[in-house]
N, C-alpha and C positions, 0 to 999 in steps of 0.2 A: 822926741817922744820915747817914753820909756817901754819897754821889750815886758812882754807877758811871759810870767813863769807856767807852765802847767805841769801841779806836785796832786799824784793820788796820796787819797789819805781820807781820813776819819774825823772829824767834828768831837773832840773829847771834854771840850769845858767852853763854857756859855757865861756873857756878864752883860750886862747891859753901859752900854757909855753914852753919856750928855742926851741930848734928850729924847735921839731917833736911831741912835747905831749902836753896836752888837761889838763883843771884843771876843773874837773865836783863838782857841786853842787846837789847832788840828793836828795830829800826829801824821807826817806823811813817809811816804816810803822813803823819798828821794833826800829830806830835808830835814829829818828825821821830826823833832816837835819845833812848831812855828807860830805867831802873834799874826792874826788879822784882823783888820777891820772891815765889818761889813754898814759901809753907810747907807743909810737910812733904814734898816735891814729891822725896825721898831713900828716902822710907818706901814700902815692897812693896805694892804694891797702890794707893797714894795715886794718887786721879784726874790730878794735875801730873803723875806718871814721862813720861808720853808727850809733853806738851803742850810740857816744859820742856827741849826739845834741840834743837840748831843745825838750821839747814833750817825747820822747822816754820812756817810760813805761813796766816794767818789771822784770826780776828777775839780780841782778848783784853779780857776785862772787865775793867777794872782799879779798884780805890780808891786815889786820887792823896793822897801824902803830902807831906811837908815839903821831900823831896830825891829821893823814891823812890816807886814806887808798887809795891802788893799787888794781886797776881794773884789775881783771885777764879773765874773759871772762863777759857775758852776752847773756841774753833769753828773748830778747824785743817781746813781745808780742802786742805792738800799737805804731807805730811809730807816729801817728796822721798827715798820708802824706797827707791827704785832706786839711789841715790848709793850705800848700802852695799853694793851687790856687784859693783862696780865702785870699787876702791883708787883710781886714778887720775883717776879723776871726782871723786871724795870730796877729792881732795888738792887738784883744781883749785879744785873751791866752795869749800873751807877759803879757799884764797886769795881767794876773791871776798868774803867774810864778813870779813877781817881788812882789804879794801882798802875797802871799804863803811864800817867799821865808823872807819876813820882821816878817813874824806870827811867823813861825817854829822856832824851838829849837834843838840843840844837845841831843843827849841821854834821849829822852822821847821818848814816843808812840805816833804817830804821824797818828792813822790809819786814823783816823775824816776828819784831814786836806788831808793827800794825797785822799782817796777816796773822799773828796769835790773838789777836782781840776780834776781828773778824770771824775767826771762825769759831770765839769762843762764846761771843753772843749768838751766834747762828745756832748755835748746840744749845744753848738754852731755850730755843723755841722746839728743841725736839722733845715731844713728850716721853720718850724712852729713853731720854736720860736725868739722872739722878742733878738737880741743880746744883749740889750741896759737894759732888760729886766734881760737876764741869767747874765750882770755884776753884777747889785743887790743885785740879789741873792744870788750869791755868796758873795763879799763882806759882809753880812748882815751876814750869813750865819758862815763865816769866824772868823766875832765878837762875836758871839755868840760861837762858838767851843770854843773861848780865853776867855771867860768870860766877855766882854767889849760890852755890849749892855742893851736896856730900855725894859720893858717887852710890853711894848705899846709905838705905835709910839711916837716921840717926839714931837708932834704936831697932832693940832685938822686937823684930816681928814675925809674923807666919810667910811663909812662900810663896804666897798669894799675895800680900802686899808687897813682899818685896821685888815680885814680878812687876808688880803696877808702877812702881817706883825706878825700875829700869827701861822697861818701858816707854815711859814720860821724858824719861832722859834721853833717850837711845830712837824717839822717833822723830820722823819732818811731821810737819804743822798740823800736815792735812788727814794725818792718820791718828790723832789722839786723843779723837773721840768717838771711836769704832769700838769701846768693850764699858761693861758694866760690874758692878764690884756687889758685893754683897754688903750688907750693914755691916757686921764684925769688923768684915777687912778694911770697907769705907772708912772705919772707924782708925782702924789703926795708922792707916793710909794719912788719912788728912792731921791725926795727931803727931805725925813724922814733917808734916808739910809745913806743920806750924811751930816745931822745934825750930824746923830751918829758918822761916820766917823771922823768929824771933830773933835768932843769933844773926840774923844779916841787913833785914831789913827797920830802920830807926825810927818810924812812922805808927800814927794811930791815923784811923784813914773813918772818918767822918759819916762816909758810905756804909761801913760795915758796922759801925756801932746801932746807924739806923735799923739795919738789916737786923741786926743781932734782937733791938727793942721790939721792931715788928713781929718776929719766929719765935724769940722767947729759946722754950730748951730744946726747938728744936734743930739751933744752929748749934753745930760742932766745932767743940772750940780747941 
């Protein structure tokens, strides 16, 4: 009889397989990103419907296969069900799931990166911070976990971003999203973020282009 794994983690990409099961991507701490299948997890009433959707945060039992592993139960402790009535919030985490899901690796430790996505949709349900703001951060934040970032912005900015910008580098997980920036700064902040971006990261990310059509100008680019 084959031995149950139990890997906390996050539910970051969703597909459907053959006519009744689920192909989960879950990023976990232990395992770093992992293939499960949850079967029959398609069928009405099946205990997976709930377990096996993007957000979903928790503990999964898994039986570890050849290339994949089967989902045998799970102990979601955050489903993050506020993201669906709020569009814009939802669109933001899409992009945090698809930037997560491009960083992450099989079979490392992964604690950095899942607890940076954890709390960086959680900061998006706080209405006192700036969404456009906790993207950033994240992102920046993201680079920095991978090793792919400048220790000072890439450009001559004011002392105030370039506070924010050490900051972001120089904090743990749980503190970096305790302050608020102003437009100006916001502004020069995220265009530092996304020099790095560019020079490091090879990717057009699906999520953000939606994000981008839905806000129009008022995503910062």
């Amino acid at each position: 009889m084959r031995e149950t794994e139990k890997l906390t983690g996050m539910v970051i990409k969703v597909s459907p397989v053959g006519e009744m099961d689920k192909r989960l991507v879950i990023l976990t701490r232990e395992r770093g990103k992992i293939t499960a299948f949850a079967r029959g997890a398609r069928r009405p009433g099946n205990p997976f419907m709930a377990v096996s959707r993007p957000f979903a945060f928790g503990q999964f039992s898994l039986y570890a296969g050849r290339d994949s592993y089967t989902l045998q139960s799970a102990e979601i402790s955050n489903y993050f069900e506020e993201l669906a009535a709020d569009m814009e919030c939802t669109c933001f985490g899409s992009y945090f799931l698809e930037f997560a899901d491009y960083y992450s690796r099989e079979n490392i430790d992964e604690t950095g990166l899942l607890k940076l996505l954890y709390q960086s949709v959680r900061a998006l349900l706080k209405p006192a911070l700036n969404n456009q703001m906790v993207l950033r951060i994240f992102e920046l934040k993201a680079m920095v976990l991978n090793g792919e970032y400048t220790e000072k912005p890439p450009r001559q900015v004011s002392d105030s971003a370039n506070y924010a910008w050490e900051y972001v580098i120089g904090s743990p997980i749980e503190h970096l999203y305790t302050f608020t920036l102003t437009e100006p700064v916001l502004l020069e902040f995220s265009r530092c973020v996304e020099i790095n971006k560019k020079r490091y990261v090879d990717r057009e990310f699906h999520s953000l282009e939606i994000l981008q059509t839905m806000m129009g100008s008022k995503v910062l680019k």
